[in-house]
C-alpha positions in Angstrom: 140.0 67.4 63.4 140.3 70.8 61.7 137.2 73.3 62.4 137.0 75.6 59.2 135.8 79.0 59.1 132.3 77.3 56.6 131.7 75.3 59.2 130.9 78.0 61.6 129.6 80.0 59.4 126.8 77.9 58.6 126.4 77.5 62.3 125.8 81.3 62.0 123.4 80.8 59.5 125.5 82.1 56.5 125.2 79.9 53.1 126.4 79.7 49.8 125.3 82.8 48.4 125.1 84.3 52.0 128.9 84.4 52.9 130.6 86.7 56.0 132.4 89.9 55.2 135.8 89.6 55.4 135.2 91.8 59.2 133.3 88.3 60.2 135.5 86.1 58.5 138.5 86.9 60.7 136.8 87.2 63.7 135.8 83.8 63.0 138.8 82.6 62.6 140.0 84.3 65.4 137.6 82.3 67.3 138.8 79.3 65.8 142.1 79.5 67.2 141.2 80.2 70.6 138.4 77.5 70.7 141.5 74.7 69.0 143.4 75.5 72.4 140.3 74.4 74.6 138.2 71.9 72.8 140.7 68.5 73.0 138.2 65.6 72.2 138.1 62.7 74.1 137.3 59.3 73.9 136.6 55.6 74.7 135.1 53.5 73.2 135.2 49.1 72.8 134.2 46.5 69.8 131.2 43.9 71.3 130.2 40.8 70.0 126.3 41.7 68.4 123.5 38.5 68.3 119.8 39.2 67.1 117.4 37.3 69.6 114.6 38.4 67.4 113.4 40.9 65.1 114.0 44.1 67.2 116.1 42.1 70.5 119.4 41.9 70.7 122.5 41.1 72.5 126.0 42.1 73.2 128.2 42.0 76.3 125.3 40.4 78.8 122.9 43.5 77.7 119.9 42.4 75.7 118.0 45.8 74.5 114.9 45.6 72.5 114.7 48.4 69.8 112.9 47.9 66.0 115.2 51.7 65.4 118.5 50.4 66.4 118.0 47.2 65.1 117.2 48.3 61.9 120.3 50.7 61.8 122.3 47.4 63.0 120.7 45.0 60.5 123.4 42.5 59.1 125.8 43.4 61.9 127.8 41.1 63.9 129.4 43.6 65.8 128.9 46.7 67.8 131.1 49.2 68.9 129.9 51.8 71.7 131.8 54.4 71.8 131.2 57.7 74.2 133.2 61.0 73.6 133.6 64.8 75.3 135.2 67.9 74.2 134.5 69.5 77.5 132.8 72.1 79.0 134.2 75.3 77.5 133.2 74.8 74.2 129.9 74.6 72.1 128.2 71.4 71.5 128.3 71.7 67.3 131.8 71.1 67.5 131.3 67.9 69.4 129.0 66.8 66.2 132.0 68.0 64.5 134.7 65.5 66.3 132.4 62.5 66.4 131.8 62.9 62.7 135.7 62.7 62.2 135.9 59.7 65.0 133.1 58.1 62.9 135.3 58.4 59.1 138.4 56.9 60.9 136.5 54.2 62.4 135.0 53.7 59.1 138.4 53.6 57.1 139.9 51.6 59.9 137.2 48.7 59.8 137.0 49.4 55.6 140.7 48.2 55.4 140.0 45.0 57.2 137.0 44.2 55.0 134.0 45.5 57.4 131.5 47.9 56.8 130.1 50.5 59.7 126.9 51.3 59.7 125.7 55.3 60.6 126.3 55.8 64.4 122.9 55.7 66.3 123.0 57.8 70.0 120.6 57.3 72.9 117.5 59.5 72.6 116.7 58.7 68.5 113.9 56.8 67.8 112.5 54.0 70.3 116.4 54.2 72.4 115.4 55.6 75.4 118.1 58.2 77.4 118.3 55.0 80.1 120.3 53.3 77.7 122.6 55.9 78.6 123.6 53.6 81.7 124.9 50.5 79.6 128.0 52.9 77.9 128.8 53.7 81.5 128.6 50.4 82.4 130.8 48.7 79.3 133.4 51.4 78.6 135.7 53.3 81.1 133.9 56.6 80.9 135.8 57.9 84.1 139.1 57.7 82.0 137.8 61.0 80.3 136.0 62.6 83.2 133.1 62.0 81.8 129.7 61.1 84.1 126.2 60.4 83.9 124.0 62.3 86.3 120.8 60.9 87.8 119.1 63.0 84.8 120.5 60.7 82.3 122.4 64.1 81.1 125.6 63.8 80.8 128.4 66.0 82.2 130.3 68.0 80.4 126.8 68.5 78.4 129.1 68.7 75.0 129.3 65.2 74.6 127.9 62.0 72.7 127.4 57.9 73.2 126.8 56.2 70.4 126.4 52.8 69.1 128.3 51.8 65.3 127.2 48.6 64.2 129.8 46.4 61.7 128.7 44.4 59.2 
C-alpha cells in the first residue's frame, strides 16, 4: 500500500481548497518515507463456513454469536472470513485504516474474480459486537504468527491494529 502525501494531509486537517505549503508538503513526505521503513502490515486471516440459526444468530466454525448489526452487514452470506492485522507499534493508527482498506479491495477483487461478492468489513466494538468477541479471532486464526495479542482489557497489543469480520455472498 502506498501512503500519499493527501492522505496525511487530511489527517492534518487540510482539504481541497485548504492544501499544505510546499514547506509542509515535503516535510510530509519526508515523513512518509521514514514511516514506509517501520510500518510493515501484517496479517492473518481464514475463510469460515457462515449458517443463520435465526434472524440475528449465527454460526461459523463451532462459534454461534447473536448480533441483529452483524447479521445485517452479513445478510445473504455463506461465508465469513475473519481476518486480524497489525502495523506495529511505531506507527499511527490511521495508517492501519489505511492498510486494512487496501487488504479489504484485494480481498474484494480476489473473491470478485471467482464470482463472490464481499460485504463492508464489520470490527468488534460497532454496533451490538461487543469487544469480547475480540476472543473468537484469537481463538480461529494464528494471531501469534504476527505478534499480535489480546490483553485481559480486550485491547489489543500493538494498539495499531484491527479484527474484522468480511462476509461473502
Amino acid at each position: 500500500m502506498k501512503i500519499t502525501v493527501s492522505d496525511v494531509a487530511y489527517y492534518l486537517g487540510y482539504g481541497n481548497s485548504n492544501v499544505p505549503d510546499s514547506g509542509t508538503y515535503n516535510l510530509i513526505k519526508g515523513c512518509i518515507v521514514q514511516l514506509e521503513r517501520v510500518a510493515i502490515p501484517h496479517y492473518v486471516y481464514k475463510e469460515f463456513d457462515l449458517q443463520f440459526l435465526s434472524e440475528t444468530k449465527m454460526s461459523f466454525a463451532d462459534v454461534v454469536l447473536d448480533s441483529k448489526s452483524l447479521s445485517l452487514n452479513l445478510k445473504n452470506c455463506r461465508k465469513v472470513v475473519l481476518v486480524a492485522m497489525t502495523i506495529g507499534s511505531e506507527v499511527d493508527a490511521a495508517f492501519a485504516e489505511n492498510y486494512m482498506e487496501q487488504f479489504n479491495s484485494n480481498l474484494k477483487e480476489e473473491y470478485l474474480s471467482k464470482g463472490f461478492k464481499c460485504h463492508p468489513r464489520f470490527s468488534p466494538g460497532f454496533g451490538d459486537v461487543p469487544l469480547e468477541v475480540q476472543k473468537v479471532f484469537f481463538k480461529l486464526l494464528p494471531c501469534d504468527k504476527i505478534c499480535l495479542t489480546l490483553m485481559d482489557s480486550l485491547i489489543m497489543a500493538p494498539e495499531k491494529s484491527i479484527t474484522a469480520f468480511i462476509g461473502v455472498e
